[in-house]
C-alpha positions in Angstrom: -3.7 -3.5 -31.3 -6.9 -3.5 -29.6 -9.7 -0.7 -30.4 -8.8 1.7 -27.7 -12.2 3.1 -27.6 -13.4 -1.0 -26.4 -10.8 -1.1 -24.3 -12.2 2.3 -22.2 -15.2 0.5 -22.6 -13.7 -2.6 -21.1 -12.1 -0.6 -18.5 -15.7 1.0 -17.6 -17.1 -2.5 -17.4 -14.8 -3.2 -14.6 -15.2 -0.2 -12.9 -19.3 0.2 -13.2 -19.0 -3.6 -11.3 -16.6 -2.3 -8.5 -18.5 0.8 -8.0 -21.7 -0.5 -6.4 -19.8 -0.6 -3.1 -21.7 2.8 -3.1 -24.9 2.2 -3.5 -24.2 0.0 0.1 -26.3 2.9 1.9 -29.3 1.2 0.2 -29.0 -2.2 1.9 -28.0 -1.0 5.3 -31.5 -1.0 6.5 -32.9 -4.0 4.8 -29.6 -5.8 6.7 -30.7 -4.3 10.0 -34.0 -5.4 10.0 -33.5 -8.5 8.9 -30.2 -9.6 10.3 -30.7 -7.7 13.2 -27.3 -5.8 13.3 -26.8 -2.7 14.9 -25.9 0.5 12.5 -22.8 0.7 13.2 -21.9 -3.3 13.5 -23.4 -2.8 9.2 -21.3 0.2 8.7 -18.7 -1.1 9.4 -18.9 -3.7 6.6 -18.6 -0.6 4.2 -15.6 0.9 5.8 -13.5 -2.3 6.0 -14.4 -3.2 2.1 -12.7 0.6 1.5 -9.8 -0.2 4.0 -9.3 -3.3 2.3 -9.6 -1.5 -1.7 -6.7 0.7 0.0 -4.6 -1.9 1.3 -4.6 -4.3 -1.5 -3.9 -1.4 -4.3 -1.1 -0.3 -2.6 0.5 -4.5 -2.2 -0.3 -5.9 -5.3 -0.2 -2.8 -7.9 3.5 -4.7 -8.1 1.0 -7.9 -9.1 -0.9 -5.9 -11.9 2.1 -4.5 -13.9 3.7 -7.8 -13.7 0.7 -9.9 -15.2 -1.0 -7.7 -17.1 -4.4 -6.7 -17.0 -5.9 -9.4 -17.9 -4.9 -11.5 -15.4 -5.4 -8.8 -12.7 -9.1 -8.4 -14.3 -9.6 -11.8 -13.6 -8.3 -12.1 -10.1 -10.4 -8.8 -9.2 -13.5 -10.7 -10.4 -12.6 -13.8 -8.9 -12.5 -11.9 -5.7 -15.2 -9.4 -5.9 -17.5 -12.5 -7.2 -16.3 -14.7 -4.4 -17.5 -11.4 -1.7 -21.0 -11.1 -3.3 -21.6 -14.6 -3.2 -19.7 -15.4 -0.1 -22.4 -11.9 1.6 -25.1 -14.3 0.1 -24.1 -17.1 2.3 -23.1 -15.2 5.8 -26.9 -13.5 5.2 -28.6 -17.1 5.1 -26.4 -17.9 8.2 -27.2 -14.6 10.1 -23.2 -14.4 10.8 -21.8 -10.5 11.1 -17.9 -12.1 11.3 -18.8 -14.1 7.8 -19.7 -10.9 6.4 -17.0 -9.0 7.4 -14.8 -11.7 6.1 -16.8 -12.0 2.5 -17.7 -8.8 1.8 -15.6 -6.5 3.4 -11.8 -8.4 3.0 -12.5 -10.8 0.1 -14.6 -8.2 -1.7 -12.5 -5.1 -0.6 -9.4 -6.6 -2.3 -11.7 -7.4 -5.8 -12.2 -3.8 -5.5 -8.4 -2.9 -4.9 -7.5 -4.7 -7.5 -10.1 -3.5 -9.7 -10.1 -0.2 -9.3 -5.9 -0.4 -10.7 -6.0 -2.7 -13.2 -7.2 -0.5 -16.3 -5.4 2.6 -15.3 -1.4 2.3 -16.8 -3.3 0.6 -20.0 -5.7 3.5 -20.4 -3.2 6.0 -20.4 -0.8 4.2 -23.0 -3.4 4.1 -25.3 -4.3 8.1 -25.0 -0.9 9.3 -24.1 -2.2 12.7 -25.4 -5.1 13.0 -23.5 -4.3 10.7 -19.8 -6.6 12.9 -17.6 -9.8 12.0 -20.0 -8.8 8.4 -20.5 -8.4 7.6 -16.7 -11.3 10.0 -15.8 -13.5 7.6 -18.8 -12.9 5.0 -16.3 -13.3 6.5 -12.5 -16.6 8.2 -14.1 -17.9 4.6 -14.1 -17.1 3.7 -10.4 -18.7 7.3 -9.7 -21.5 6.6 -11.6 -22.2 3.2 -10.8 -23.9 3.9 -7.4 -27.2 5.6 -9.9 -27.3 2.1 -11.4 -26.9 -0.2 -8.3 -28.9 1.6 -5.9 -32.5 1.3 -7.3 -31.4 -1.8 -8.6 -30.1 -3.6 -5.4 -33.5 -2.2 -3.8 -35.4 -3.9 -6.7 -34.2 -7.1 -6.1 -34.3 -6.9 -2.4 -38.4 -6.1 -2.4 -38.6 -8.9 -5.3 -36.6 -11.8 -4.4 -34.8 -11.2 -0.8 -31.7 -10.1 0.8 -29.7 -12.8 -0.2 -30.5 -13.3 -3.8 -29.8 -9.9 -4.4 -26.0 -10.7 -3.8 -26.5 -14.4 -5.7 -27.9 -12.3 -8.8 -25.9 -9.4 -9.1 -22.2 -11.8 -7.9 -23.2 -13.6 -11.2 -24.0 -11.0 -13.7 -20.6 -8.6 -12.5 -18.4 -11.9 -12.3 -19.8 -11.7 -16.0 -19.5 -8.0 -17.1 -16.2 -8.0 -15.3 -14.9 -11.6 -17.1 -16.0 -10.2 -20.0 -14.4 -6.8 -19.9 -11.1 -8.4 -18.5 -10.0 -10.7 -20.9 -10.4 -8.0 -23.9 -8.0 -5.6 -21.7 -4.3 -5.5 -23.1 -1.3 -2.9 -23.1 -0.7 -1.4 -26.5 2.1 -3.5 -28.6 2.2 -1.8 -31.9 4.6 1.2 -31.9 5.6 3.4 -34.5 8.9 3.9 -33.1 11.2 3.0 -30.1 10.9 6.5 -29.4 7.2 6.2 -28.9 7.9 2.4 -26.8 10.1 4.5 -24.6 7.6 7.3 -24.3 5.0 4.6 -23.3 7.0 2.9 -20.5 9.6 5.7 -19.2 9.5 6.8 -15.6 10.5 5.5 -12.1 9.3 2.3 -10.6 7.0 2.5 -7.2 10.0 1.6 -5.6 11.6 5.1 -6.6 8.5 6.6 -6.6 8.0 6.2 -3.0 11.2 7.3 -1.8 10.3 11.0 -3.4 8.5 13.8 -1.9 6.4 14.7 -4.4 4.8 10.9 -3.8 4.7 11.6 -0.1 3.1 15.3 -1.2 0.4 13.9 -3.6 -0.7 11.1 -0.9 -1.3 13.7 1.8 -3.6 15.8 -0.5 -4.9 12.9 -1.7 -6.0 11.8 1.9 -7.6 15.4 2.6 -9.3 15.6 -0.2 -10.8 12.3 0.6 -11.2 12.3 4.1 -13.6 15.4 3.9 -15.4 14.3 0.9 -16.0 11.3 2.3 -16.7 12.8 5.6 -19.6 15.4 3.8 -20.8 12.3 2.5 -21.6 10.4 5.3 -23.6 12.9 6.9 -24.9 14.7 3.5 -28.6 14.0 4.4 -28.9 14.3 7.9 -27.0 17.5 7.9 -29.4 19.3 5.0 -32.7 18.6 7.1 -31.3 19.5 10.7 -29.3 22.5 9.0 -31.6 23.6 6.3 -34.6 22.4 7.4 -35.3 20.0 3.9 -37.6 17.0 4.5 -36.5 13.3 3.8 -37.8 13.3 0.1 -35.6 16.3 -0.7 -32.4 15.5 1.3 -32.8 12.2 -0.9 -33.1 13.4 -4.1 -30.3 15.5 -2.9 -28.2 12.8 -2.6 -29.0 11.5 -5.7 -27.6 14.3 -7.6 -24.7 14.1 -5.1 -23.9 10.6 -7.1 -24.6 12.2 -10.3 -22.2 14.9 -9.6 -19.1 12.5 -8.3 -19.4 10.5 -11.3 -19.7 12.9 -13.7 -17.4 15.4 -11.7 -14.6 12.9 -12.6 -14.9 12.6 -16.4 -15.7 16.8 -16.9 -12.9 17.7 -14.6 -10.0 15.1 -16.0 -10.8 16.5 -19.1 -10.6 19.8 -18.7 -7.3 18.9 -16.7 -5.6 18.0 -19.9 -5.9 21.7 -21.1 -5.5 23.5 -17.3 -2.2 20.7 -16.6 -2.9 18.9 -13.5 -1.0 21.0 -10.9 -3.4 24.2 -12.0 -6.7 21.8 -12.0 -5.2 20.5 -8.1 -4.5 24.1 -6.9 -8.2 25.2 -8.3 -9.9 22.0 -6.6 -8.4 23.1 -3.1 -9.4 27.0 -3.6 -13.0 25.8 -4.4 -13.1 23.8 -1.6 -11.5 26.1 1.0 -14.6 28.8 -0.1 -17.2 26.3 -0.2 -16.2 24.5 3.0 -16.1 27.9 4.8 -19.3 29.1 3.2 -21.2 25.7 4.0 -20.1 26.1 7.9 -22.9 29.4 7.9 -25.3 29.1 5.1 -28.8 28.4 6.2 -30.0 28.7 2.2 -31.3 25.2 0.9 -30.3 26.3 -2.8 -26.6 27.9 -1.0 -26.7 24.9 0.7 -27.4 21.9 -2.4 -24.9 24.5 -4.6 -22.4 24.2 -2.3 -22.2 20.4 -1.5 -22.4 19.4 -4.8 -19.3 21.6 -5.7 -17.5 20.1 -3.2 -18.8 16.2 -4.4 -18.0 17.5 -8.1 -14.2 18.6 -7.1 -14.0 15.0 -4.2 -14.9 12.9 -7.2 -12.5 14.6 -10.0 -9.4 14.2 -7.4 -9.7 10.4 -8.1 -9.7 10.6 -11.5 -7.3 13.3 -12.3 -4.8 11.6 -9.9 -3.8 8.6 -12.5 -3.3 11.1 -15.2 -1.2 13.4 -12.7 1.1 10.4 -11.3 1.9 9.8 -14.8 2.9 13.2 -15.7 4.9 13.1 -12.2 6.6 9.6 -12.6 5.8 8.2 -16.0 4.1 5.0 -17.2 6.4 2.3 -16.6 5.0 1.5 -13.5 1.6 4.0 -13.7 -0.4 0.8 -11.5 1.9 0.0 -8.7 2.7 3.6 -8.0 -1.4 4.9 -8.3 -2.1 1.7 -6.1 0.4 2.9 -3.5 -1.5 6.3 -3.3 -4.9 4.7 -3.1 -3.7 3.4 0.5 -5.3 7.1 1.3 -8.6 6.2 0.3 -8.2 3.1 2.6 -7.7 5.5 5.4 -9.5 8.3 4.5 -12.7 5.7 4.6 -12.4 5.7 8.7 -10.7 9.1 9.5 -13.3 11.0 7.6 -16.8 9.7 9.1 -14.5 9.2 12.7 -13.9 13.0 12.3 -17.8 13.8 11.2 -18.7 11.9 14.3 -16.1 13.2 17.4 -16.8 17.1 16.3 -20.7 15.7 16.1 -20.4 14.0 19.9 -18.9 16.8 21.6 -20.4 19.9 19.7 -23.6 18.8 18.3 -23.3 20.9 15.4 -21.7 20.7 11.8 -20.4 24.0 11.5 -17.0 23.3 13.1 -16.4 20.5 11.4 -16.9 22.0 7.7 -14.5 24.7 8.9 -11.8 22.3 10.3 -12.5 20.6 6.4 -11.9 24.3 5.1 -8.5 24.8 6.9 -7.1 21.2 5.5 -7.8 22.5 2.4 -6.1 25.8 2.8 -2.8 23.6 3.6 -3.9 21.1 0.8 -3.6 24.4 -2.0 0.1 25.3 -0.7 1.0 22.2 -0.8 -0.5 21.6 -4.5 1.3 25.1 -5.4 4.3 23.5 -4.7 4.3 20.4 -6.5 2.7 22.5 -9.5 6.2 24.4 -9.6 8.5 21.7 -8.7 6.9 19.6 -11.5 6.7 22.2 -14.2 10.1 23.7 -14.0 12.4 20.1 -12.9 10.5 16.6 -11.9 8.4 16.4 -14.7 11.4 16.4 -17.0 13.5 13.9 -15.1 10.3 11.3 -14.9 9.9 11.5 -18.4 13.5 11.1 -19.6 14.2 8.1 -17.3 
């Protein structure tokens, strides 16, 4: 059996790769200038690589229980590699439809791909502890943003636009090579009663048909669509609302990527000890108050407290969702049912900036739209309440005794 400690590690590699799709903020001007695309025609590039991460979780999560991780390691680095250095050639050709193509389909699936293949592993190595084990990993596509960002912009000022996707396509083709082929499910067992503990439960297919699944994608989507919604307009809103300057609002959002990658490992841990339904119910109540508090507060220190609260609780709803699906359906097929619920994030990537920007076009303000995000979340925590009893006194049980 593999260390499991190098295989969170292995996981991590994979995931620290994957991640930079958030540090894309810090090439969207140098693209600009020098492709000259519009802001939107460049944002766009972003939002289809999510829609894409979505849409190819959800098809082929059937793909990475099949093969293996391994394999699916592979193909999500084969993919992700082929985007970077595919971006690298639509640059030098000055096409907008190339990079579309390269970076936002070819590299949105690597990320789909990616993003699934360590979870059901992880867990069957720390059946006792799922919420850190997954969180271990998500921390590192949180996370990798701090990493990416100053180092994209490095390499953009040094050696150009496009050899910034040549360099870094090669060295995360490696870290993720590297990390794949060390990834494999547990074989050693002391019992069969431990085998069947590690791959009980329902299959997607099951999965799918239940409405708990249909339950845990909705809040899913919520929580997502707003956090993704706060952060697209995260800077601009803290200078026109609270008056900060540029330098501040950035080092603002600097913390804000601190915060969502280290929201996801403190928060799945402490999920281990709250159970997931409780840690669910408490990320919604949080968010209904902070959402609601952030629609008034004209405080920059109310303001900063508040937003990276909310980024703290957006980033631990990825990571305690793996852990929570497997306490829900089991581990038999943990990646194929967690890809199916990361079609949210593919949607929740357009909905929540579309939302930020309609509220934005017809009231010119941010306050209604923090209180719309406030009243999603008040739905969101009865909805969480129910799963959290339905789960504790009846579906848990049947998931784990299939």
């Amino acid at each position: 059996m593999r260390n499991r400690w190098l295989i969170a590690l292995a996981a991590v590699g994979i995931h620290i790769s994957i991640g930079s799709v958030y540090a894309w903020s810090v090439l969207t001007r140098p693209i600009m200038e020098e492709m000259g695309f519009t802001l939107s025609e460049t944002t766009w590039i972003f939002s289809i690589a999510i829609l894409f991460l979505g849409t190819s979780a959800g098809f082929l999560g059937r793909f990475v229980e099949k093969h293996g991780p391994r394999t699916s390691g592979l193909l999500s680095m084969m993919f992700f590699g082929t985007g970077m250095l595919g971006s690298a050639l639509a640059l030098s050709l000055h096409s907008l439809p190339l990079l579309y193509l390269f970076y936002g389909v070819i590299g949105g699936i690597g990320l789909g791909v990616g993003y699934i293949t360590p979870v059901s592993t992880l867990v069957k190595y720390f059946p006792n502890h799922r919420g850190f084990a997954t969180g271990l990993a998500i921390m590192g596509f949180g996370f990798a943003a701090l990493i990416a960002g100053p180092v994209m912009q490095w390499l953009t000022v040094e050696f150009g636009l496009v050899n910034n996707f040549i360099i870094l396509g090669i060295i995360y083709m490696v870290i993720m090579g590297v990390s794949a082929l060390y990834l494999k499910p547990p074989v050693a067992v002391k019992s069969d009663k431990q085998a069947t503990g590690l791959y009980a439960g329902y299959t997607a297919d099951e999965a799918v048909k239940t409405w708990q699944f249909a339950a845990l994608w909705w809040v899913f989507f919520v929580n997502i669509t707003c956090g993704i919604g706060l952060l697209a307009v995260a800077s601009p809103m803290a200078q026109q609302v609270v008056g900060m300057d540029a330098a501040g609002a950035a080092a603002m959002v600097g913390i804000i990527g601190l915060l969502n990658g280290g929201g996801r490992i403190i928060w799945s841990t402490i999920s281990d000890y709250l159970g997931r339904g409780i840690t669910y119910m408490l990320f919604f109540l949080i968010e209904v108050a902070a959402f609601w508090l952030l629609a008034g507060t004209r405080d920059i220190v109310v303001f900063q407290a508040l937003v990276f609260l909310i980024i703290s609780c957006y980033g631990g709803g990825f990571s305690c969702m793996p852990a929570y699906l497997s306490d829900i359906f089991g581990t038999r097929e943990l990646s194929a049912i967690h890809g199916r619920v990361l079609t949210a994030w593919g949607l929740a990537g357009v909905v929540g900036p579309t939302i930020v920007s309609v509220f934005w076009e017809y009231t010119h303000s941010y306050t209604n739209t923090m209180m719309f995000f406030a009243g999603c979340f008040v739905l969101n925590f009865i909805i969480a309440t129910v799963i959290k009893h339905h789960s504790a006194n009846e579906f848990n049980v049947v998931a784990e005794s299939k």
